[in-house]
PyMOL commands that place a pseudoatom at each C-alpha (Angstrom):
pseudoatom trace, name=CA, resn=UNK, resi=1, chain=A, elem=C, hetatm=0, pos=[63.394, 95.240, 130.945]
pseudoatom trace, name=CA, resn=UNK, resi=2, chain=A, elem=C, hetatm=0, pos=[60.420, 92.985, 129.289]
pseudoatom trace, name=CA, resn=UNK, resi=3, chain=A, elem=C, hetatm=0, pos=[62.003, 89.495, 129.262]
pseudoatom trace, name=CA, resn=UNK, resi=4, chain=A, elem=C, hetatm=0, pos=[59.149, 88.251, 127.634]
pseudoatom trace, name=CA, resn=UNK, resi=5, chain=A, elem=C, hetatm=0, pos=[59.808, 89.395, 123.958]
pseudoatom trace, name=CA, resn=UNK, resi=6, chain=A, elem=C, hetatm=0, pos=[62.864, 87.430, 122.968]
pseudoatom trace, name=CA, resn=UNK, resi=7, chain=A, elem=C, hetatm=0, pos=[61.371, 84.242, 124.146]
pseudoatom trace, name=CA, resn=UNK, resi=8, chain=A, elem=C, hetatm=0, pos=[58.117, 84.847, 122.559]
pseudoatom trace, name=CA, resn=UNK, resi=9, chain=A, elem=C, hetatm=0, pos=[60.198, 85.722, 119.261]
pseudoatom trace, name=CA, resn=UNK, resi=10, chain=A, elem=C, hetatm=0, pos=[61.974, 82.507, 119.223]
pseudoatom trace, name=CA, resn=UNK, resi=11, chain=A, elem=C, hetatm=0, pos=[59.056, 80.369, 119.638]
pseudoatom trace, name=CA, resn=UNK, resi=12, chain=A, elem=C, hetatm=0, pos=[57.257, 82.340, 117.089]
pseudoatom trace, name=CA, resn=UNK, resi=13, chain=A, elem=C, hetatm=0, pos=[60.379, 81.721, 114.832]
pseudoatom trace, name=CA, resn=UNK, resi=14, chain=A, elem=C, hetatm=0, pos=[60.762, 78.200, 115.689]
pseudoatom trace, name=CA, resn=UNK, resi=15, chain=A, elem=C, hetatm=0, pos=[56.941, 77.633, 114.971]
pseudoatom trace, name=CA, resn=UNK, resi=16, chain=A, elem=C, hetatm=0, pos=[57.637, 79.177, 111.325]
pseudoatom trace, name=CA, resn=UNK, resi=17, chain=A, elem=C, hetatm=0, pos=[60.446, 77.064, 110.885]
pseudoatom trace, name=CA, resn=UNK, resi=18, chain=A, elem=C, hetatm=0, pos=[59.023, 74.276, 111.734]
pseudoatom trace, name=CA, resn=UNK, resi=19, chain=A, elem=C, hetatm=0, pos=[56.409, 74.476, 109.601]
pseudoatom trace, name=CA, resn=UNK, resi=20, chain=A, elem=C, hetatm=0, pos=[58.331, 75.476, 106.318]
pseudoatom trace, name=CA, resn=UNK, resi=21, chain=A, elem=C, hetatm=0, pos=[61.656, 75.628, 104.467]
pseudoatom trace, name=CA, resn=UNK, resi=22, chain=A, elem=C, hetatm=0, pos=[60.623, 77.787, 101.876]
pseudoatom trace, name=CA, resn=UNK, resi=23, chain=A, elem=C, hetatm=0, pos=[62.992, 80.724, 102.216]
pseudoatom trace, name=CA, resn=UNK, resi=24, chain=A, elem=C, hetatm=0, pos=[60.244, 83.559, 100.369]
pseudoatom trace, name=CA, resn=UNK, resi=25, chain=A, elem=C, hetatm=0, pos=[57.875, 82.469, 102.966]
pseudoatom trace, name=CA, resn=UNK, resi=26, chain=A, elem=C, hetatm=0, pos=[60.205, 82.583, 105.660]
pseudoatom trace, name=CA, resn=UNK, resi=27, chain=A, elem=C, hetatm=0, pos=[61.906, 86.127, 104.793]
pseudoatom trace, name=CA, resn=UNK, resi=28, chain=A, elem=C, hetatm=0, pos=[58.392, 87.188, 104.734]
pseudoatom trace, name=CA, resn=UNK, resi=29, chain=A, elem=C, hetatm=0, pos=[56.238, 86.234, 107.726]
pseudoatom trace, name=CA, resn=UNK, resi=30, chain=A, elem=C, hetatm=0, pos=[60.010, 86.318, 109.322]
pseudoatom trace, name=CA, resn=UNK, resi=31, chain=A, elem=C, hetatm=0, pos=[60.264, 90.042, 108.935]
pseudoatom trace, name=CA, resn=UNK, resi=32, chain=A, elem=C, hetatm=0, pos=[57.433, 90.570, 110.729]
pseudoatom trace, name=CA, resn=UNK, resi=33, chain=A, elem=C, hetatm=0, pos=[57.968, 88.652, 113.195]
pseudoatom trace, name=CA, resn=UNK, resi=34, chain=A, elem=C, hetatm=0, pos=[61.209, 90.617, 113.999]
pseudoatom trace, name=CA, resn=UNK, resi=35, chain=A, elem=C, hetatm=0, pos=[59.876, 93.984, 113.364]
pseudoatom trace, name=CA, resn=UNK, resi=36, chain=A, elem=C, hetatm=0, pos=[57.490, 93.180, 115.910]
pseudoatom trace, name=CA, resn=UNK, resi=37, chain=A, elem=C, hetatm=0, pos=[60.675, 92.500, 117.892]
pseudoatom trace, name=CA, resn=UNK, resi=38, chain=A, elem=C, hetatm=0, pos=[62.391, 95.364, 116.936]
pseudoatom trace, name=CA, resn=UNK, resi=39, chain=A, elem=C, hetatm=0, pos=[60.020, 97.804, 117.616]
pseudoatom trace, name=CA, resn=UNK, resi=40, chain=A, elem=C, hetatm=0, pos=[60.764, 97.596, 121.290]
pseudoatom trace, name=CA, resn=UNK, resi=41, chain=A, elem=C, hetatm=0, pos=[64.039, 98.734, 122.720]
pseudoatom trace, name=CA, resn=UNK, resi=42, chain=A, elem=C, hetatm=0, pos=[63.425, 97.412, 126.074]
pseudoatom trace, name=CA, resn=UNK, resi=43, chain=A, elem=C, hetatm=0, pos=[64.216, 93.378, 125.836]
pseudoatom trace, name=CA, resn=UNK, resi=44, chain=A, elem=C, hetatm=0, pos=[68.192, 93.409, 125.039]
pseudoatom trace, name=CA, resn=UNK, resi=45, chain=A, elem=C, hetatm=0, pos=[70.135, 92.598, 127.970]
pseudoatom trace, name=CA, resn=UNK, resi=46, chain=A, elem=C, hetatm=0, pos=[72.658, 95.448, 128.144]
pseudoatom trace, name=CA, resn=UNK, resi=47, chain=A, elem=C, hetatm=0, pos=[75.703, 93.367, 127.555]
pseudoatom trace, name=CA, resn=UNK, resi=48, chain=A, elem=C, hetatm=0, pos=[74.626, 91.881, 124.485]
pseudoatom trace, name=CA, resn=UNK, resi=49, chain=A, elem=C, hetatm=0, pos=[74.220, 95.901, 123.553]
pseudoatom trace, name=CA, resn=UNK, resi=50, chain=A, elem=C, hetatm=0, pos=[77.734, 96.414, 124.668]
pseudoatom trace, name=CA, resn=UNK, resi=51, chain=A, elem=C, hetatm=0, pos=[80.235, 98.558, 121.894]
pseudoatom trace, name=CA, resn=UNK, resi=52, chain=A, elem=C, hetatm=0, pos=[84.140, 97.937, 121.555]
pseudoatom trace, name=CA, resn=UNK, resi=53, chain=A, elem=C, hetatm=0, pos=[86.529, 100.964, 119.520]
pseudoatom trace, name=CA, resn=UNK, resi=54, chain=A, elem=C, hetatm=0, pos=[88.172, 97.951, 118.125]
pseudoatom trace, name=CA, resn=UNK, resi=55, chain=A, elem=C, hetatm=0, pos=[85.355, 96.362, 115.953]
pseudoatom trace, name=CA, resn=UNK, resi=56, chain=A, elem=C, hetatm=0, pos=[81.982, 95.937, 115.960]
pseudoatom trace, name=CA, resn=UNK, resi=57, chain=A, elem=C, hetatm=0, pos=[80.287, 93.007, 117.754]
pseudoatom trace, name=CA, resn=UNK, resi=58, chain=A, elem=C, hetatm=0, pos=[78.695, 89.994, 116.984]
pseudoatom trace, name=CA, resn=UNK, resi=59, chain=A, elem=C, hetatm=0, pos=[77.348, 88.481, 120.000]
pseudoatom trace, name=CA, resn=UNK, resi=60, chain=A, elem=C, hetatm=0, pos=[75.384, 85.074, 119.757]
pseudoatom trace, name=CA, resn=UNK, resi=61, chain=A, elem=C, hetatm=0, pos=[71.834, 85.462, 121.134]
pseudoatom trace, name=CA, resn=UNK, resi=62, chain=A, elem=C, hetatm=0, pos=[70.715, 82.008, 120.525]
pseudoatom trace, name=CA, resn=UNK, resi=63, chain=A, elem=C, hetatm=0, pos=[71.691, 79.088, 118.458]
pseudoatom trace, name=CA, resn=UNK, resi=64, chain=A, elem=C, hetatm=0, pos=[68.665, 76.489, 117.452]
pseudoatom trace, name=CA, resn=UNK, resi=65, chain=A, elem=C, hetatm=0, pos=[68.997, 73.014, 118.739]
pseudoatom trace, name=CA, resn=UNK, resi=66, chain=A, elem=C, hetatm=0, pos=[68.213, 72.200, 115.434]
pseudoatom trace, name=CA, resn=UNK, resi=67, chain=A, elem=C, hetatm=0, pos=[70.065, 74.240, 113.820]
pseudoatom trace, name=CA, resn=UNK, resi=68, chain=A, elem=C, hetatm=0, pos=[67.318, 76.077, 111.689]
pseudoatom trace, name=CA, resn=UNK, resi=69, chain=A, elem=C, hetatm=0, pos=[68.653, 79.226, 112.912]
pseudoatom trace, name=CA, resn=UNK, resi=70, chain=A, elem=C, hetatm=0, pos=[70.615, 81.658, 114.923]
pseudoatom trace, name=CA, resn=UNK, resi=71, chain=A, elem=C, hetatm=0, pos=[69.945, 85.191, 116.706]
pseudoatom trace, name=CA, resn=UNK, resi=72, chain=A, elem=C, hetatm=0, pos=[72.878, 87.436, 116.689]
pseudoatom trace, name=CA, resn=UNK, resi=73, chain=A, elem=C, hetatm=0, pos=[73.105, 91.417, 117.881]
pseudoatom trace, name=CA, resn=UNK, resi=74, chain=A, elem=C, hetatm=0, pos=[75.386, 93.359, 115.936]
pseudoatom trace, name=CA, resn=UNK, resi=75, chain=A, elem=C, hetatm=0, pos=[76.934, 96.443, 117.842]
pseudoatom trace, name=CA, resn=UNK, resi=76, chain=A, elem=C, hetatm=0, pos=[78.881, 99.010, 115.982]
pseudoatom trace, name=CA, resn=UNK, resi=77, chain=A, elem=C, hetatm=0, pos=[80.382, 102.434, 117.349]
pseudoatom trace, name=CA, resn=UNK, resi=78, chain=A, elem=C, hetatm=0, pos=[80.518, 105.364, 114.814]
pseudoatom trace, name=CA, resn=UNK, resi=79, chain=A, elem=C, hetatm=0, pos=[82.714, 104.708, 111.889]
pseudoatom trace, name=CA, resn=UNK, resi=80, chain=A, elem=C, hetatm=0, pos=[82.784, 101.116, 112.076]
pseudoatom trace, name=CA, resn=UNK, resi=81, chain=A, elem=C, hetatm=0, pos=[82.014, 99.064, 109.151]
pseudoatom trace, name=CA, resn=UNK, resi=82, chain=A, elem=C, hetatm=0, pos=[82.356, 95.156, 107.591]
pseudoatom trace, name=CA, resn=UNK, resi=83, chain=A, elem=C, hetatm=0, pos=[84.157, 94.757, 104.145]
pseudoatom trace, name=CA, resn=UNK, resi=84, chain=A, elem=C, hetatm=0, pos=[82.202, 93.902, 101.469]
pseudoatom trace, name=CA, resn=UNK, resi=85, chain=A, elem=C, hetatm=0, pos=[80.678, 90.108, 102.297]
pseudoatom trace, name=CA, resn=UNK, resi=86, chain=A, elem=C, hetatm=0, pos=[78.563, 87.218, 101.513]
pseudoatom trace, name=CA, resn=UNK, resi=87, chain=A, elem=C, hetatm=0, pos=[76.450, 85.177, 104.079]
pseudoatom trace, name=CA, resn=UNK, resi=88, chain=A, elem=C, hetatm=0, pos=[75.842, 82.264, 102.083]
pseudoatom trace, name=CA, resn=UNK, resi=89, chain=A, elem=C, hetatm=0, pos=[72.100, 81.859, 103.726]
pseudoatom trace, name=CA, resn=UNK, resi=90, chain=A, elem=C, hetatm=0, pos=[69.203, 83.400, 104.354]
pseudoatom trace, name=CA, resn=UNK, resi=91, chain=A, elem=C, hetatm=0, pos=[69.458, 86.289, 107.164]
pseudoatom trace, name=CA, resn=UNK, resi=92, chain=A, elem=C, hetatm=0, pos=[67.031, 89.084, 108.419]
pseudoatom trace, name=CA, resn=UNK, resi=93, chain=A, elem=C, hetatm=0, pos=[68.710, 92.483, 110.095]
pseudoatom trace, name=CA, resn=UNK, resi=94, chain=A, elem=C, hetatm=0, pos=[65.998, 94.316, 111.848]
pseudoatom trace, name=CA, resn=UNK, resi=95, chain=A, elem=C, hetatm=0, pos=[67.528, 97.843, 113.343]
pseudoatom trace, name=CA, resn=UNK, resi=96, chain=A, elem=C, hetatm=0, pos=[66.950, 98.208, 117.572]
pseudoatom trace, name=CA, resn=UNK, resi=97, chain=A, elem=C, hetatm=0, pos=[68.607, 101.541, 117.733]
pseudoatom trace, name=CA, resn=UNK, resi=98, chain=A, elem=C, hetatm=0, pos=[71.236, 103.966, 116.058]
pseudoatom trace, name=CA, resn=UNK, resi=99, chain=A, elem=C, hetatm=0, pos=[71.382, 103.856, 111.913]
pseudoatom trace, name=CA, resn=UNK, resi=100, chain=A, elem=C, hetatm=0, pos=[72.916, 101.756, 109.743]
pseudoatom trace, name=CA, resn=UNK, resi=101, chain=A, elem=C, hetatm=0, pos=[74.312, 102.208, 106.131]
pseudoatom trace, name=CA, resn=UNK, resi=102, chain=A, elem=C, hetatm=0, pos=[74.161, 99.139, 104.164]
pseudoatom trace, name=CA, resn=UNK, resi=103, chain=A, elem=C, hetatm=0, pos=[75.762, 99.014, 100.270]
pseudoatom trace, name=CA, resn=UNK, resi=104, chain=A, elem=C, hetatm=0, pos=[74.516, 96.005, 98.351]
pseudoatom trace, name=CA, resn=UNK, resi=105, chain=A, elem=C, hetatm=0, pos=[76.517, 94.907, 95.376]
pseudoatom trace, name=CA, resn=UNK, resi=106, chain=A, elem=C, hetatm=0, pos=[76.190, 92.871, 92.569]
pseudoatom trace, name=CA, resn=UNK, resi=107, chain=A, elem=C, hetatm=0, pos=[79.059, 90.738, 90.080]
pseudoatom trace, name=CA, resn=UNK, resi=108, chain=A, elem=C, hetatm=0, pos=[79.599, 91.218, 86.947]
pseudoatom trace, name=CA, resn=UNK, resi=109, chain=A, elem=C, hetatm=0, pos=[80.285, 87.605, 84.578]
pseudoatom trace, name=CA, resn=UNK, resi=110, chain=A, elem=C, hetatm=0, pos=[84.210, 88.516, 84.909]
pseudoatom trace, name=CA, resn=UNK, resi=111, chain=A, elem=C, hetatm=0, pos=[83.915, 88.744, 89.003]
pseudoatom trace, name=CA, resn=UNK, resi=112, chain=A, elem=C, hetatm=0, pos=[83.609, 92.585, 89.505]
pseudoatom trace, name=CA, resn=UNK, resi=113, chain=A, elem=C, hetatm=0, pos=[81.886, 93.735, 91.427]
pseudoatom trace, name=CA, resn=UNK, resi=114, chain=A, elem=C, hetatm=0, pos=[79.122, 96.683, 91.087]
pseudoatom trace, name=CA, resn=UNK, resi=115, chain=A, elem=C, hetatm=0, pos=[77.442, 99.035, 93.917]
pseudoatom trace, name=CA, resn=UNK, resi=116, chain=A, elem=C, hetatm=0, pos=[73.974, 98.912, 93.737]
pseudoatom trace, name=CA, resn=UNK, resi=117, chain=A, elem=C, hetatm=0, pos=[73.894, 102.032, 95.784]
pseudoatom trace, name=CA, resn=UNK, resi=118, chain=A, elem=C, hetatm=0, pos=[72.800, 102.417, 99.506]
pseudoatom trace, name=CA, resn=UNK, resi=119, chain=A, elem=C, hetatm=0, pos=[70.217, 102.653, 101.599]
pseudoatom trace, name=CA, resn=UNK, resi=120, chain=A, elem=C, hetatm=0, pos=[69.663, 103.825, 105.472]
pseudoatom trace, name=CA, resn=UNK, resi=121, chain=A, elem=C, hetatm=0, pos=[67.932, 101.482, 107.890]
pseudoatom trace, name=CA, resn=UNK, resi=122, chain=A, elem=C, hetatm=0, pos=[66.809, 102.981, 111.193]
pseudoatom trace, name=CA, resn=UNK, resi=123, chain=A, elem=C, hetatm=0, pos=[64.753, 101.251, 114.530]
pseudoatom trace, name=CA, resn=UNK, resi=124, chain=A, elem=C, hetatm=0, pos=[62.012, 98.808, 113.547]
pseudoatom trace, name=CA, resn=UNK, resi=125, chain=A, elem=C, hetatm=0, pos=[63.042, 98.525, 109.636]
pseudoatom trace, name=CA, resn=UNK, resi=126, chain=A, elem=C, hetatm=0, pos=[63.614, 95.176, 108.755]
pseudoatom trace, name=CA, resn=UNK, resi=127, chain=A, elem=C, hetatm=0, pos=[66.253, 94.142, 105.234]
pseudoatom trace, name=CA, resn=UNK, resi=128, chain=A, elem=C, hetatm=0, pos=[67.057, 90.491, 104.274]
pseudoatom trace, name=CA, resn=UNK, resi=129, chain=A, elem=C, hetatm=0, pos=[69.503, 88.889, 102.259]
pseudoatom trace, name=CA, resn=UNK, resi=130, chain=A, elem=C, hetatm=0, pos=[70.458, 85.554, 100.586]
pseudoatom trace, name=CA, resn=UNK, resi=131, chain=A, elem=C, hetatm=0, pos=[71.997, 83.784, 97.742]
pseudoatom trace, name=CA, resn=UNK, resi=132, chain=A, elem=C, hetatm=0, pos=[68.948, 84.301, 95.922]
pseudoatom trace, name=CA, resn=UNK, resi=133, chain=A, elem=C, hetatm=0, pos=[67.610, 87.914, 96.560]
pseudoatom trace, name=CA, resn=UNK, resi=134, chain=A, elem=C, hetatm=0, pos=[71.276, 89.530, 97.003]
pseudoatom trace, name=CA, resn=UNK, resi=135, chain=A, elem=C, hetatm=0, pos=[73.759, 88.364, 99.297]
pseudoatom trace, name=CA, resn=UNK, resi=136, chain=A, elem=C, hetatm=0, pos=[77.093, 90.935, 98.657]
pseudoatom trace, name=CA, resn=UNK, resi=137, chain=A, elem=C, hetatm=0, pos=[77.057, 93.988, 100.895]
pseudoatom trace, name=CA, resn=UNK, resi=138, chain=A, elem=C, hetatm=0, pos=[79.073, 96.075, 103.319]
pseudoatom trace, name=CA, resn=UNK, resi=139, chain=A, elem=C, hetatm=0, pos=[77.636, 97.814, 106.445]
pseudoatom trace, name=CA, resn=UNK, resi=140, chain=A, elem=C, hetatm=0, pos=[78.409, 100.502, 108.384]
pseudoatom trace, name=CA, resn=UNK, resi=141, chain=A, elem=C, hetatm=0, pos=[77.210, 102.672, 111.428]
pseudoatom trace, name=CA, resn=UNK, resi=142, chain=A, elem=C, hetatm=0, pos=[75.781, 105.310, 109.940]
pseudoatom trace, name=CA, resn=UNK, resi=143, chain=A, elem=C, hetatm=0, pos=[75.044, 107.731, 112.641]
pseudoatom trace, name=CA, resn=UNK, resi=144, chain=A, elem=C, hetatm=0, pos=[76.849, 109.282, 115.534]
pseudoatom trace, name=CA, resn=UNK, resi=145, chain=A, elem=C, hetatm=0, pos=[75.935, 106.793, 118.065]
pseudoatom trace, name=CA, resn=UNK, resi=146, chain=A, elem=C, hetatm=0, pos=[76.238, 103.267, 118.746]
pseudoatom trace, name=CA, resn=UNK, resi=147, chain=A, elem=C, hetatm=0, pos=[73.608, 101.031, 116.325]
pseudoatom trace, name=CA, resn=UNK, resi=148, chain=A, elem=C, hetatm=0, pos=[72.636, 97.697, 117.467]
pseudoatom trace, name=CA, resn=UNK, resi=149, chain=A, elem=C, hetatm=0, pos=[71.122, 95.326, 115.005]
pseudoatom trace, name=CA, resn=UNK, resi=150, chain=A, elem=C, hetatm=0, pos=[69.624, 91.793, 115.501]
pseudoatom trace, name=CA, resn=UNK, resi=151, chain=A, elem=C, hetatm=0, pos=[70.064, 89.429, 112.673]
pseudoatom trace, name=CA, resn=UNK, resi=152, chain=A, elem=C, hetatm=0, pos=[67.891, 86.013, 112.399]
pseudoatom trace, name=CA, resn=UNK, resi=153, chain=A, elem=C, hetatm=0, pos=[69.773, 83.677, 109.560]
pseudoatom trace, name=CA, resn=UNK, resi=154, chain=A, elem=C, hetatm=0, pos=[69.587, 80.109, 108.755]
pseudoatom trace, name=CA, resn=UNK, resi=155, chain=A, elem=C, hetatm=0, pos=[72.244, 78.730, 109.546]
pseudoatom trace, name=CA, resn=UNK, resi=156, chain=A, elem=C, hetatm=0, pos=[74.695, 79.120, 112.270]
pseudoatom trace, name=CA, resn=UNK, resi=157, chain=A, elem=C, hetatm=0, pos=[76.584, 82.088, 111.008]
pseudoatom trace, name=CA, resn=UNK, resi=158, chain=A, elem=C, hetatm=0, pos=[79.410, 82.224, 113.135]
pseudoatom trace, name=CA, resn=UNK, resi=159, chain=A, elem=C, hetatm=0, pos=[80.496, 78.347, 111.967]
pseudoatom trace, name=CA, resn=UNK, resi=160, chain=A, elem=C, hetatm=0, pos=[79.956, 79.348, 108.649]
pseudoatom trace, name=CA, resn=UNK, resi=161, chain=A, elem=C, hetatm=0, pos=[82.405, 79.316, 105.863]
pseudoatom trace, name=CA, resn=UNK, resi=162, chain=A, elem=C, hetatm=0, pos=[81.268, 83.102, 103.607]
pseudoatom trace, name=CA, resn=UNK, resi=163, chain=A, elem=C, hetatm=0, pos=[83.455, 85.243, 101.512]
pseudoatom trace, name=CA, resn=UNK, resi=164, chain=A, elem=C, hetatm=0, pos=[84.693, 88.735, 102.031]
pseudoatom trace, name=CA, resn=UNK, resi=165, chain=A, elem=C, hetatm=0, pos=[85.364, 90.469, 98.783]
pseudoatom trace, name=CA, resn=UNK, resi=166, chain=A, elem=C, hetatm=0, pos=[88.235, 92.640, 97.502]
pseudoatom trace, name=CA, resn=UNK, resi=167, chain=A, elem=C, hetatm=0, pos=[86.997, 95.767, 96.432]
pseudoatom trace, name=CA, resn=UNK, resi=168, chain=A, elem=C, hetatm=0, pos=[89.136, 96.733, 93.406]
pseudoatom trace, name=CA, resn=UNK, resi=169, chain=A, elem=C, hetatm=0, pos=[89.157, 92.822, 91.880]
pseudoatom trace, name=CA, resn=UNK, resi=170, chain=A, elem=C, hetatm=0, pos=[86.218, 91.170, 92.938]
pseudoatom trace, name=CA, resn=UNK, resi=171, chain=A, elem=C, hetatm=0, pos=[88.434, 88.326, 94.340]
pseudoatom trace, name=CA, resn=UNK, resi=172, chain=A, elem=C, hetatm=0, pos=[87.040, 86.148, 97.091]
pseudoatom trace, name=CA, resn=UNK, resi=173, chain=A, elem=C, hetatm=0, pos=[88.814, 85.246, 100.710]
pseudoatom trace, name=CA, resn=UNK, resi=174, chain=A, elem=C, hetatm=0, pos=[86.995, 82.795, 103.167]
pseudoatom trace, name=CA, resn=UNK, resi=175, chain=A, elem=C, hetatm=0, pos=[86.609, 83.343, 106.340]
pseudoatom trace, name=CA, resn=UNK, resi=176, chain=A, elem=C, hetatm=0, pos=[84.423, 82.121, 109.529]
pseudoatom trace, name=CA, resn=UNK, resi=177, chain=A, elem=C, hetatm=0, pos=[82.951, 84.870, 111.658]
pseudoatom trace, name=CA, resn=UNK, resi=178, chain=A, elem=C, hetatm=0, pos=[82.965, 83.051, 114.855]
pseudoatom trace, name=CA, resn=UNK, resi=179, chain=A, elem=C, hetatm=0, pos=[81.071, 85.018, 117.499]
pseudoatom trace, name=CA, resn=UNK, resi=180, chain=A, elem=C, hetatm=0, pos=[82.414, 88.023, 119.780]
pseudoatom trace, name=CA, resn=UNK, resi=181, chain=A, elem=C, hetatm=0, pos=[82.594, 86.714, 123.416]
pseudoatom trace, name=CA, resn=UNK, resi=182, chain=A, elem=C, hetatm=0, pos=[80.324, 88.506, 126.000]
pseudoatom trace, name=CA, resn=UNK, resi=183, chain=A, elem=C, hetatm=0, pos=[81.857, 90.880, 128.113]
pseudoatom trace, name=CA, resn=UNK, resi=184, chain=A, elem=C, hetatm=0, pos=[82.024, 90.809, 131.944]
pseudoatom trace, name=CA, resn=UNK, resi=185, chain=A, elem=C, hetatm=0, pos=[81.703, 93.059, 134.887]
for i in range(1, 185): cmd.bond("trace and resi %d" % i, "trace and resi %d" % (i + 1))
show_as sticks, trace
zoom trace
């Protein structure tokens, strides 16, 4: 296992970060930085990798002591997917393994809401969203295999107050994520 990349990510991340708030800037030299991450399956400890048949998994990689930003892997088995959801910040999801589906939609001015369609992302592709390039989607594994994703957004995700969305009416619930604890033995 090369325990070098995930600390050389963060600093990179930090660095970027540090030196910016403007979210175009940091979706794009961001995305590289975790495809560059990404394009390595051989730095995830393997129970941060680790599936459930009850739901998928979002297990807190790091949290910034500043609070800039958070690293989280998603873990989904076959047939698992999120209902439709906001983030309400800006995130990165750059694919380690498996496939995933994801379904963007939009809002129409009387709250329905509209699939933009779908696209596939597989290992080393990187996809953002945010309030300002698209935030409403649902994902879902979209393979036969477990798919683990790692997701970079700015703010600390799991604490966050974000929306899921009924389907048929558009309406809004709030929720907070919280994080999926890490398994043992």
């Amino acid at each position: 296992m090369n325990t070098r990349r995930l600390p050389a990510f963060l600093d990179a991340f930090a660095e970027l970060v540090a030196h910016t708030s403007e979210e175009a800037c940091i979706l794009a030299e961001g995305a590289t930085l975790l495809h560059a991450l990404v394009a390595h399956d051989d730095w995830l400890p393997p129970v941060f990798g680790q599936s459930s048949p009850n739901s998928y998994r979002q297990y807190l990689l790091f949290a910034d002591p500043d609070s800039r930003f958070v690293v989280v892997s998603f873990v989904w088995q076959p047939g698992q997917s999120t209902p439709i959801h906001d983030h309400t910040v800006w995130g990165l999801i750059g694919l380690l393994r498996g496939s995933e589906r994801n379904q963007p939609f939009s809002r129409d001015t009387g709250g329905r809401l509209h699939s933009l369609g779908e696209s596939i992302l597989r290992p080393g592709e990187v996809g953002a969203v945010s309030p300002r390039i698209g935030d409403l989607h649902r994902v879902a594994n979209a393979g036969t295999e477990d798919a683990v994703s790692i997701h970079v957004y700015g703010g600390d995700i799991g604490r966050v107050e974000r929306h899921t969305f009924d389907p048929a009416s558009g309406r809004a619930r709030s929720f907070v994520s919280g994080y999926s604890p890490v398994p043992t033995g």
